[in-house]
Backbone as numpy.savetxt, mean C-alpha at the origin, in Angstrom:
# Nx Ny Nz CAx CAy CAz Cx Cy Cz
-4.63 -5.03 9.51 -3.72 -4.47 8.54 -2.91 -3.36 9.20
-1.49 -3.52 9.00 -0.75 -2.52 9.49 -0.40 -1.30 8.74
-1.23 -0.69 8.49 -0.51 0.86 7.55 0.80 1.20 7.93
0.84 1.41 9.19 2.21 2.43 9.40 3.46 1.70 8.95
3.30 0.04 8.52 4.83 0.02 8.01 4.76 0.26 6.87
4.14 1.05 6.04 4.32 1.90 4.88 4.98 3.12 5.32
6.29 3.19 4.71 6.73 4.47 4.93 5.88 5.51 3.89
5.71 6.97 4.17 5.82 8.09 3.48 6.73 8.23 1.98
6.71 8.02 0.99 7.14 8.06 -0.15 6.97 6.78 -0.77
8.46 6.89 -1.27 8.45 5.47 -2.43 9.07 4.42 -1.64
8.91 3.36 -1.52 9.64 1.88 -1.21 9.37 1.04 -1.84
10.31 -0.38 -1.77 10.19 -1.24 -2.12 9.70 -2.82 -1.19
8.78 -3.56 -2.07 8.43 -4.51 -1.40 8.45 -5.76 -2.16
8.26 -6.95 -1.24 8.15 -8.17 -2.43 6.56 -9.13 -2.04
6.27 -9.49 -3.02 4.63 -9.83 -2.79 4.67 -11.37 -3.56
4.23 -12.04 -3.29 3.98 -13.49 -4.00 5.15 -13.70 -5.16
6.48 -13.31 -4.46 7.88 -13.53 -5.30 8.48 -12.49 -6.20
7.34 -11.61 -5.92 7.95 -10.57 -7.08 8.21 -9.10 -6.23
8.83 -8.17 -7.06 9.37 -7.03 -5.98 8.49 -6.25 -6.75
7.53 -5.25 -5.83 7.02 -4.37 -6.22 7.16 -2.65 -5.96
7.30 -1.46 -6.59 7.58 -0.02 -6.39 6.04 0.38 -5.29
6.18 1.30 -4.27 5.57 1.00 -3.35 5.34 2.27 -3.28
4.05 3.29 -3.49 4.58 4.69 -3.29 2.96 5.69 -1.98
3.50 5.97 -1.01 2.55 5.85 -0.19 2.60 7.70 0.00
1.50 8.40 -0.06 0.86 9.95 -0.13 -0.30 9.80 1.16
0.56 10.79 2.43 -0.60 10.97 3.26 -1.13 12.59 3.31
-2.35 12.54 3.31 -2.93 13.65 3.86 -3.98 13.74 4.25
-4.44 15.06 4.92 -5.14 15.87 5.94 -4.95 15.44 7.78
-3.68 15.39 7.52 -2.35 15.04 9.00 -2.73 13.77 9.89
-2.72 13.18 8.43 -2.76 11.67 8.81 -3.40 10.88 8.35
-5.00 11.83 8.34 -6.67 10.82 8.39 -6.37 10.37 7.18
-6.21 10.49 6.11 -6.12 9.86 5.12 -4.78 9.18 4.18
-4.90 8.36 3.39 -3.77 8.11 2.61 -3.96 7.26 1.03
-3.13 7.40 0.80 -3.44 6.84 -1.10 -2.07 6.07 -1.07
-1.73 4.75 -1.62 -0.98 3.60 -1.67 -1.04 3.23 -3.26
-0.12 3.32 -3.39 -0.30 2.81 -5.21 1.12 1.87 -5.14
0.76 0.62 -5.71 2.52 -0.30 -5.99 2.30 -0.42 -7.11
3.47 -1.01 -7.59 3.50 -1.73 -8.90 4.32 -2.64 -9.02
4.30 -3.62 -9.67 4.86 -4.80 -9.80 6.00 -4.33 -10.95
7.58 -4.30 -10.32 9.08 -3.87 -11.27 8.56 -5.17 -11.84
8.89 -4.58 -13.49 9.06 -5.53 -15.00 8.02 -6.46 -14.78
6.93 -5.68 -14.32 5.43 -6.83 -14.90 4.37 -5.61 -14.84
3.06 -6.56 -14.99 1.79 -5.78 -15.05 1.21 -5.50 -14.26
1.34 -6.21 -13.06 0.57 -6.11 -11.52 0.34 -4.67 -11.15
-0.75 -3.98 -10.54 -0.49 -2.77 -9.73 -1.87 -3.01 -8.49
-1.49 -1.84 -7.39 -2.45 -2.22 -6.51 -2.54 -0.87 -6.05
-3.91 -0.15 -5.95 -3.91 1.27 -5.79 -5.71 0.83 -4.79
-5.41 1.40 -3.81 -6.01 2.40 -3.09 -6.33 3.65 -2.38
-7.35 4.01 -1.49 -7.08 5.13 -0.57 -7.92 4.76 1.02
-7.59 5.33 1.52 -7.87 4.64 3.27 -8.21 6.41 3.18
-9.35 6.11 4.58 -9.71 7.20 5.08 -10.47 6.94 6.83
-10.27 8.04 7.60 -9.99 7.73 8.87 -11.04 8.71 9.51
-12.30 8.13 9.63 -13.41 9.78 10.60 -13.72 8.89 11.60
-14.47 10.02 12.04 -14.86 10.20 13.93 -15.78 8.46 13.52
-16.43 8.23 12.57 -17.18 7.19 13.16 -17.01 5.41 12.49
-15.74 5.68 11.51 -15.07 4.61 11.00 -13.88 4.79 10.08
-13.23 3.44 10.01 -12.37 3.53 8.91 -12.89 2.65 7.43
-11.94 4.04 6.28 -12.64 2.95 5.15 -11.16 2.75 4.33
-11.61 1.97 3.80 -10.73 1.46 2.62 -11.27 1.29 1.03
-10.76 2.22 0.18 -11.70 2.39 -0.85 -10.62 1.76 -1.93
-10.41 0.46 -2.39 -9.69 0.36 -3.45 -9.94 0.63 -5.04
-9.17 1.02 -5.46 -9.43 1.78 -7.47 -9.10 0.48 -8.22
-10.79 0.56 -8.12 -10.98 -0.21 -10.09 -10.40 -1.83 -9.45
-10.78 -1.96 -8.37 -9.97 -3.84 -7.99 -10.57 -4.29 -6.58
-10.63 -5.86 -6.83 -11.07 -6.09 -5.60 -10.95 -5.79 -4.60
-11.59 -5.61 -3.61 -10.83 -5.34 -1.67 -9.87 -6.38 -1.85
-10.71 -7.81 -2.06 -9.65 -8.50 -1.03 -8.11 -8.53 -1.72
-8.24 -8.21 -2.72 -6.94 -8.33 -3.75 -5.95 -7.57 -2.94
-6.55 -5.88 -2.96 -6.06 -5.07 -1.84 -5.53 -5.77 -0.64
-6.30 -5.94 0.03 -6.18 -6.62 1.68 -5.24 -7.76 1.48
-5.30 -8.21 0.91 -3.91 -9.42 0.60 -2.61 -8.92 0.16
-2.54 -7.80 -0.39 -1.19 -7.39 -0.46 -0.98 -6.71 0.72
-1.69 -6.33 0.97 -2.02 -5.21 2.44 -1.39 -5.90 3.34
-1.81 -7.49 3.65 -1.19 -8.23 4.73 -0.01 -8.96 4.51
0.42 -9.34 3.26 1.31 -9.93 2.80 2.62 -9.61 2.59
2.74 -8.17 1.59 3.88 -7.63 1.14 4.62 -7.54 2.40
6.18 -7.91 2.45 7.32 -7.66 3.02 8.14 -6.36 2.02
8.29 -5.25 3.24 9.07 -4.14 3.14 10.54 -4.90 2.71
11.12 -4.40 1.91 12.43 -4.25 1.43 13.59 -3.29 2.26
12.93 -1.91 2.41 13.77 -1.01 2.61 14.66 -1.24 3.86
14.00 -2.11 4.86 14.96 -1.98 5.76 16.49 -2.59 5.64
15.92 -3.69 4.41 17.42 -4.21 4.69 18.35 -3.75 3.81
17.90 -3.01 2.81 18.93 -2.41 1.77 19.35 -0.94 2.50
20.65 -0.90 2.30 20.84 0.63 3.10 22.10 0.77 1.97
Protein backbone atom coordinates (compact mmCIF):
# COMPACT_ATOMS: atom_id res chain seq x y z
CA UNK A 1 0.00 0.00 0.00
CA UNK A 2 1.22 3.32 -1.02
CA UNK A 3 0.32 6.08 1.59
CA UNK A 4 2.31 8.83 0.26
CA UNK A 5 0.08 9.26 -2.81
CA UNK A 6 -2.33 10.63 -0.37
CA UNK A 7 -1.74 14.11 -0.34
CA UNK A 8 -2.00 16.15 3.09
CA UNK A 9 -5.59 17.59 3.11
CA UNK A 10 -8.61 17.09 1.07
CA UNK A 11 -8.59 15.30 -2.48
CA UNK A 12 -10.40 13.68 -4.70
CA UNK A 13 -10.51 10.08 -5.86
CA UNK A 14 -12.53 7.52 -7.84
CA UNK A 15 -13.06 3.93 -6.41
CA UNK A 16 -15.22 1.13 -8.08
CA UNK A 17 -16.79 4.07 -10.48
CA UNK A 18 -17.64 6.41 -8.08
CA UNK A 19 -15.69 9.69 -6.99
CA UNK A 20 -14.95 9.87 -3.52
CA UNK A 21 -13.90 13.28 -0.95
CA UNK A 22 -10.54 12.10 0.32
CA UNK A 23 -9.34 13.92 3.47
CA UNK A 24 -5.87 12.81 4.83
CA UNK A 25 -4.49 14.41 8.73
CA UNK A 26 -0.84 13.57 9.54
CA UNK A 27 0.70 13.66 12.79
CA UNK A 28 3.51 13.30 15.27
CA UNK A 29 5.96 14.28 11.97
CA UNK A 30 4.84 11.71 10.05
CA UNK A 31 4.52 8.40 12.31
CA UNK A 32 1.07 8.60 12.15
CA UNK A 33 -2.03 9.44 10.00
CA UNK A 34 -5.95 9.35 9.90
CA UNK A 35 -7.64 8.96 6.18
CA UNK A 36 -11.30 9.42 6.11
CA UNK A 37 -13.18 9.41 2.28
CA UNK A 38 -16.45 9.55 1.41
CA UNK A 39 -18.31 8.55 -1.36
CA UNK A 40 -19.79 12.42 -3.28
CA UNK A 41 -23.84 11.80 -3.39
CA UNK A 42 -23.80 8.30 -1.77
CA UNK A 43 -23.34 6.45 1.51
CA UNK A 44 -19.97 4.84 1.20
CA UNK A 45 -17.21 6.12 3.71
CA UNK A 46 -13.81 4.63 4.59
CA UNK A 47 -11.99 5.87 7.75
CA UNK A 48 -8.91 4.75 9.24
CA UNK A 49 -5.64 5.50 11.15
CA UNK A 50 -2.05 4.04 10.37
CA UNK A 51 0.57 4.22 12.88
CA UNK A 52 4.36 3.83 12.43
CA UNK A 53 6.89 2.55 15.72
CA UNK A 54 10.31 1.32 16.13
CA UNK A 55 8.90 -2.28 15.94
CA UNK A 56 5.92 -2.23 13.31
CA UNK A 57 3.38 -0.74 11.26
CA UNK A 58 -0.35 -0.79 12.05
CA UNK A 59 -3.34 -0.08 10.40
CA UNK A 60 -6.31 0.37 12.61
CA UNK A 61 -9.54 0.78 10.54
CA UNK A 62 -12.99 2.53 12.37
CA UNK A 63 -15.94 0.43 12.80
CA UNK A 64 -15.06 -1.63 9.12
CA UNK A 65 -13.34 -4.31 7.76
CA UNK A 66 -9.40 -4.19 7.05
CA UNK A 67 -9.80 -5.61 3.94
CA UNK A 68 -12.57 -3.16 2.89
CA UNK A 69 -9.88 -0.58 3.95
CA UNK A 70 -6.96 -2.24 2.08
CA UNK A 71 -8.99 -2.38 -1.09
CA UNK A 72 -9.64 1.11 -1.34
CA UNK A 73 -6.17 1.58 -0.07
CA UNK A 74 -4.93 -0.22 -3.27
CA UNK A 75 -7.48 0.68 -5.64
CA UNK A 76 -8.61 4.33 -5.45
CA UNK A 77 -7.12 6.49 -8.36
CA UNK A 78 -6.13 10.14 -7.25
CA UNK A 79 -8.08 12.71 -9.21
CA UNK A 80 -6.12 15.71 -8.29
CA UNK A 81 -3.51 15.44 -10.60
CA UNK A 82 -5.37 15.83 -13.52
CA UNK A 83 -7.76 18.56 -12.60
CA UNK A 84 -5.78 21.81 -12.24
Amino acid sequence: MDFQKFPEGYSTGMYRGKKYGISKTTFNKGKSFKLYAEELGGSDFISMNFYSTKEKELLKPCEMPEAKVVDFLNKVKLLNQMES
